[in-house]
C-alpha positions in Angstrom: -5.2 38.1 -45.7 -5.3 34.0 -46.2 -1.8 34.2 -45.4 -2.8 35.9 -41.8 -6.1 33.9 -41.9 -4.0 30.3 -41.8 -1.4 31.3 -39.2 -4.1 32.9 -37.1 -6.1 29.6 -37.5 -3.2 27.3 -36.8 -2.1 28.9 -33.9 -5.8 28.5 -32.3 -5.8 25.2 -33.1 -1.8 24.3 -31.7 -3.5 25.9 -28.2 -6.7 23.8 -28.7 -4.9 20.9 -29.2 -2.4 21.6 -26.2 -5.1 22.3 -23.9 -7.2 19.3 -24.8 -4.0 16.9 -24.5 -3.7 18.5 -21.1 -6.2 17.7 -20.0 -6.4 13.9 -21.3 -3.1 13.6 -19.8 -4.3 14.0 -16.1 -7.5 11.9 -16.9 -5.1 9.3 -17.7 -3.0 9.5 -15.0 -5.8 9.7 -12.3 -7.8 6.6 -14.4 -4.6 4.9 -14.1 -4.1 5.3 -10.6 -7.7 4.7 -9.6 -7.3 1.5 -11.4 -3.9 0.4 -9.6 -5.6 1.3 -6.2 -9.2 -0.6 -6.8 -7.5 -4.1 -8.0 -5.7 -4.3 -4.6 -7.6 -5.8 -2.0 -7.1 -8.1 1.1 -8.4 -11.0 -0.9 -4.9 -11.4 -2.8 -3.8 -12.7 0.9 -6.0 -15.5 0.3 -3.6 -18.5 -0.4 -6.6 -20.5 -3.0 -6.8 -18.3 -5.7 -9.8 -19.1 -8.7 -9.4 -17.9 -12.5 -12.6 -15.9 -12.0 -11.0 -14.3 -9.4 -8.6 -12.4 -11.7 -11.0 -11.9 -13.7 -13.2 -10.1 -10.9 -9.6 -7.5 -9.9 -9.5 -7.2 -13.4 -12.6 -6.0 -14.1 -13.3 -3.8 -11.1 -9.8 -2.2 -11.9 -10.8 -1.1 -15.2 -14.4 -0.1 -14.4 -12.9 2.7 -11.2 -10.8 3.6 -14.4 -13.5 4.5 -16.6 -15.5 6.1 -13.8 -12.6 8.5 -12.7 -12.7 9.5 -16.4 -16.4 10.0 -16.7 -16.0 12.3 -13.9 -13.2 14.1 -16.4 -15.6 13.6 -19.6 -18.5 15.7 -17.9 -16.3 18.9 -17.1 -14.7 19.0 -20.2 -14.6 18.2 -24.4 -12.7 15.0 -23.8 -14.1 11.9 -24.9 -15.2 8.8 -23.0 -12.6 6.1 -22.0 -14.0 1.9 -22.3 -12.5 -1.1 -20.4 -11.1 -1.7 -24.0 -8.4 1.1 -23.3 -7.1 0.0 -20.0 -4.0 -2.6 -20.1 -2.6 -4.8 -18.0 1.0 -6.3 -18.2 1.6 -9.5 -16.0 4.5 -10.9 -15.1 6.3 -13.8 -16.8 5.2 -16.6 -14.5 4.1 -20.2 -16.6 1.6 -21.3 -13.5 0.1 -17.7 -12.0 -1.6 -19.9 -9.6 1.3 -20.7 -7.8 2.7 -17.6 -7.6 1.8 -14.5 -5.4 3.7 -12.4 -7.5 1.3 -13.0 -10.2 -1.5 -12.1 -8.7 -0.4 -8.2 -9.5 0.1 -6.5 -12.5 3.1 -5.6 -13.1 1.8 -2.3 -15.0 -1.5 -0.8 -15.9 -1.8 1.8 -19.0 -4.8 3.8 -19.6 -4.0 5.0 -23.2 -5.7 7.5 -25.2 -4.5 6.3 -28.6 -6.5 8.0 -31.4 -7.7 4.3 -32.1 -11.0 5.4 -33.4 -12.9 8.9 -34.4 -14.3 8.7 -30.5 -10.4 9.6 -29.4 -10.1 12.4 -31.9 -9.8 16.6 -31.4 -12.0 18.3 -33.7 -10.4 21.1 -35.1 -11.2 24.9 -36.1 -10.9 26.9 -39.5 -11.1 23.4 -41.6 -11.7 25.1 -44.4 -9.1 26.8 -44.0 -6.1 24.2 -42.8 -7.7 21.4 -44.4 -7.7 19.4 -41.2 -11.0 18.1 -39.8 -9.6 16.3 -36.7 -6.6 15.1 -34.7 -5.7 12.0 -32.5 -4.8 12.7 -28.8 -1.9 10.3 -28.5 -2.0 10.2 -24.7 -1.8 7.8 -22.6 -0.5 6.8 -18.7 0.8 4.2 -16.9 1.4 3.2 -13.6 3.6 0.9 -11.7 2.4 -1.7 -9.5 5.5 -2.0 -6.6 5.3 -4.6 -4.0 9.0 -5.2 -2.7 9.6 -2.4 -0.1 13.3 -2.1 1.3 12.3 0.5 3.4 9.7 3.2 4.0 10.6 6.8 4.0 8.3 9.8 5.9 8.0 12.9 4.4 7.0 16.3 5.7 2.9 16.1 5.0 3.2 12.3 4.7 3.6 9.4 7.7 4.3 6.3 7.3 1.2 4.0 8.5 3.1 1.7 10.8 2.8 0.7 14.2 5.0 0.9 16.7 5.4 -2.3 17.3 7.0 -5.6 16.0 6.1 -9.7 16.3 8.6 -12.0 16.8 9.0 -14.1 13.5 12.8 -15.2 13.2 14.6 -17.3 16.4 17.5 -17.1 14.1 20.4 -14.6 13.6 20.4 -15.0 9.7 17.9 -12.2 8.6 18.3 -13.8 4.7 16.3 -16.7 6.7 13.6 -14.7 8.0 10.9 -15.2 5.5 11.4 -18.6 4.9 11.0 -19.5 8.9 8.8 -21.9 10.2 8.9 -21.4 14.1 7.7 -17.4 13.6 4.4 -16.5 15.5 3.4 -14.7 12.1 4.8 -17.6 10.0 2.5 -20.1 11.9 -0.5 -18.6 12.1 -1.1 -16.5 9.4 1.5 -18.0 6.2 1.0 -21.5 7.1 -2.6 -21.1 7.2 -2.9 -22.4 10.9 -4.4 -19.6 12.7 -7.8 -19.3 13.7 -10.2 -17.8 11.2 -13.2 -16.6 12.5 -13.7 -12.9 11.7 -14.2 -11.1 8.1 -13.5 -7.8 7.1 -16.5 -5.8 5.5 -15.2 -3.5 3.2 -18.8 -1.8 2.6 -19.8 -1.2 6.2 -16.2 -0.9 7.5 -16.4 -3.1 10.1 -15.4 -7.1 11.2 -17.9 -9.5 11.2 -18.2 -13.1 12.7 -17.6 -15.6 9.5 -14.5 -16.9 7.9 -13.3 -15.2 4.7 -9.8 -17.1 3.9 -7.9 -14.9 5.8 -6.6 -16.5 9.2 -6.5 -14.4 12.8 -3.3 -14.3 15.1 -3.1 -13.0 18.6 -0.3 -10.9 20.0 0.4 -9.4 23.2 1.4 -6.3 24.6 3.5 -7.4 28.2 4.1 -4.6 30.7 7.9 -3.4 31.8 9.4 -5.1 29.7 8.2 -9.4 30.0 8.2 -10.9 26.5 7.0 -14.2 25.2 6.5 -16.3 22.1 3.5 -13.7 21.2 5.0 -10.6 22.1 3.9 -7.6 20.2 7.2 -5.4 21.0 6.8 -2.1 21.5 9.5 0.0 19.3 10.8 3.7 19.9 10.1 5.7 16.5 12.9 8.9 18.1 15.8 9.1 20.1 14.9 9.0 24.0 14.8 12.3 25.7 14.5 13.8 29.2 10.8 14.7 30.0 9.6 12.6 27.0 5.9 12.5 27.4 4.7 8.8 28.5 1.9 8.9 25.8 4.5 8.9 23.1 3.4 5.4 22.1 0.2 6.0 22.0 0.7 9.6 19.7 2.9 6.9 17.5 -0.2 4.7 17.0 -2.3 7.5 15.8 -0.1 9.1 13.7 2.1 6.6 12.4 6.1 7.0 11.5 6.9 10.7 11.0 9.8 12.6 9.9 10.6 14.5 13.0 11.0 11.6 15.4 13.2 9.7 13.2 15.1 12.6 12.8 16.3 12.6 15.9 17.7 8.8 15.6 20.3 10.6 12.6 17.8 8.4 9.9 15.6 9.3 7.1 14.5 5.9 6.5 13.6 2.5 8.2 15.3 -0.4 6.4 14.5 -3.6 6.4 16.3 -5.5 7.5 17.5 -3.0 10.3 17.0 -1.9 13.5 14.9 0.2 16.0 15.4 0.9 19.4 13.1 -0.7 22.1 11.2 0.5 24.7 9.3 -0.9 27.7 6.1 0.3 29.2 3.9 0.2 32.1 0.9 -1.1 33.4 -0.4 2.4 32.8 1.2 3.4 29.6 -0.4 0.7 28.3 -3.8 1.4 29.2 -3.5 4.7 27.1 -1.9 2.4 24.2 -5.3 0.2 24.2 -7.2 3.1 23.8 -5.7 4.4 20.6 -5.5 1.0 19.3 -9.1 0.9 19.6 -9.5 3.6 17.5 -7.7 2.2 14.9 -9.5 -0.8 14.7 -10.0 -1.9 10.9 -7.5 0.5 9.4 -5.0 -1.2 7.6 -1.1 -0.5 9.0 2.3 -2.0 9.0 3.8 -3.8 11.3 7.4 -5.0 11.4 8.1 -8.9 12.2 11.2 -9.1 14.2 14.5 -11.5 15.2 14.9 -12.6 18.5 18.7 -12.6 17.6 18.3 -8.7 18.3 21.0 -6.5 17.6 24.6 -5.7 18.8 23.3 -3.3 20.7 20.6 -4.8 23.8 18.1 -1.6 23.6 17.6 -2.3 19.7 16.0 -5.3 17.8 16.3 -6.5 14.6 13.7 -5.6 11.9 13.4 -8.4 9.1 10.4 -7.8 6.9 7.3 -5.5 6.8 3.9 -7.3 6.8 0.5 -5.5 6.9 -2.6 -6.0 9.1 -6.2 -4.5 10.6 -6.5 -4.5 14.1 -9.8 -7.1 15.1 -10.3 -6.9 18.9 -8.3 -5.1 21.4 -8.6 -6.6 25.2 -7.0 -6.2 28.3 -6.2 -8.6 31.1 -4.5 -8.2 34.8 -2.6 -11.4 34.5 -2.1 -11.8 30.6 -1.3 -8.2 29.3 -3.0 -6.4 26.4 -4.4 -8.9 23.9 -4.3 -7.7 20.2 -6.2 -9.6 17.5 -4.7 -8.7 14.0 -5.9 -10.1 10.0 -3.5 -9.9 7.7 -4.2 -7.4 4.8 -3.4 -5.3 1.8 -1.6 -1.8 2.3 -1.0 1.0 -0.3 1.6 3.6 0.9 3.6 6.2 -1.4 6.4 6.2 1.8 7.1 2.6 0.9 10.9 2.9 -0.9 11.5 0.1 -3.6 14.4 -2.6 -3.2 15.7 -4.4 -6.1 17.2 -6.9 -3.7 16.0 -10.6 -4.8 15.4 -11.5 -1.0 13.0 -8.8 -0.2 11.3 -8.6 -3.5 7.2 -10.0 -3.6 5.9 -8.6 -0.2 2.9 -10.3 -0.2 0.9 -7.0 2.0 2.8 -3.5 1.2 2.6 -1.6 -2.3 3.2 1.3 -4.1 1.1 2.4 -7.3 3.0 5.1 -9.0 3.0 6.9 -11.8 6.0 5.8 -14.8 6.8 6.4 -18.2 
């Protein structure tokens, strides 16, 4: 009868144990991604950066952490998480200051580590095993990925990009295109030169008149074709066809880069650098594009910075990098085209593909918080 009695109560305990880890585990994994997601924000763009400053993502990071765990702790036995037991790792940089890369940790770990009696499983039967309690021994981690070669769609998931691109490189050399200085993005947004008169209110969701550190630019949408210095080119997301509908634009701008159109262009990724077809639209057509670009005012999207070298091919252009930004003000003119206001900001996507490439790595706007080992 012991004999039965100790098997009976270690096997209660083993599914105790399991269950309770189980659970710990996905706390930790959704702590861990809430806590990737809240310490990215537009104000990394910003290019004076303040001590405190870290100190304020680091902190707001761990406490959306430990509140995604509460949330855990109140529907089941598992005990409550503290700032203590959320980790950062940083990158090996001497002056952080002076590098955007440092800005973002490379990792964040929310561990469950049996440190203390607060992280421990009671047990059953005591008497009879001997044991009072076990540790959990769980923890999660996530990484933080900012160096996208390209972005991938999948079936329930579009990639939020525009169809569009800005013209940033007047060279052929695409391993030149983020170091140049005559770009329309370049000048008025990385050099600091653009205008800077509207801020972004997280809270209300909406732009305000102010400056936050974050500098404006204007681009324009020409009809049939015209282009200039602040052209915002429109790009074809799928293979032309006969009877295509003229609001395909437009349907791009709400829904983003999906799987089906680039399908049909034989791809299942856009690289950077690479190309995409071009496409020219009317008077008309563009009308319809304001509209939806209205609608996505103060949404955050990709847009694709482009080479006026082009491609081999006339109809295509040459993509260089990704950049991110929130549409401020959308007006249109009878003489001047469509006149887009952007702000450069932050952008988390999971369709955002990793390159280990030195050139491409530290994109300053596009990341990927995902789960490691």
């Amino acid at each position: 009868m012991l004999a039965a009695g100790l098997i009976a109560a270690g096997l209660f305990n083993v599914l105790w144990i399991s269950g309770i880890r189980v659970e710990a585990r996905r706390c930790a994994e959704s702590s861990a991604i809430s806590a990737g997601h809240s310490y990215l924000s537009d104000d990394l763009l910003r290019t004076s950066q303040q001590p405190f400053e870290y100190d304020g993502r680091t902190a707001r990071c761990k406490d959306a952490a430990v509140a995604m765990a509460d949330q855990y702790c109140r529907q089941t036995a598992l005990p409550r998480l503290s700032p203590q037991d959320i980790q950062l790792d940083w990158p090996s940089v001497s002056d952080a200051l002076e590098n955007a890369a440092a800005l973002v940790p490379t990792k964040i770990t929310v561990d469950y580590d049996g440190h203390d009696d607060g992280f421990r499983i009671p047990l059953f039967f005591s008497g009879l095993t001997g044991l009072r309690n076990t540790g959990l021994g769980v923890s999660a981690s996530v990484s933080m990925e900012h160096a996208p070669g390209a972005f991938r769609p999948g079936p329930q998931a579009s990639v939020p990009m525009l169809p569009f691109a800005i013209l940033n490189d007047t060279g052929a050399d695409s391993a030149k295109a983020e170091s140049a200085q005559s770009g329309h993005w370049t000048k008025s947004i990385e050099s600091g030169s653009g205008r800077d008169r509207y801020s972004w209110n997280h809270g209300l969701h909406q732009f305000e008149l102010g400056p936050d550190g974050l500098p404006e630019i204007t681009v324009t949408l020409y009809p049939d074709g015209s282009t200039g210095a602040d052209a915002f080119i429109p790009l074809s997301f799928c293979a032309s066809r006969s009877g295509q509908s003229s609001s395909a634009t437009s349907d791009w701008v709400k829904s983003g880069l999906t799987q089906q159109d680039l399908q049909t262009l034989g791809l299942q990724e856009v690289t950077f650098p690479g190309t995409l077809p071009t496409c020219s639209l009317s008077s008309q057509q563009i009308e319809s594009v304001a509209v939806a670009l209205r609608a996505k005012i103060g949404e955050p999207c990709i847009v694709s910075l482009c080479s006026s070298a082009g491609s081999a091919e006339a109809s295509k252009i040459k993509l260089t990098r990704p950049v991110a930004a929130r549409i401020i003000r959308v007006t249109m003119s009878i003489f001047e085209g469509l006149k887009i206001t952007l702000q450069p900001c932050v952008v988390v996507t999971a369709t955002a593909v990793t390159s280990r490439e030195p050139a491409l790595a530290d994109n300053r706007y596009v990341y990927s918080v995902r789960l490691c080992d």
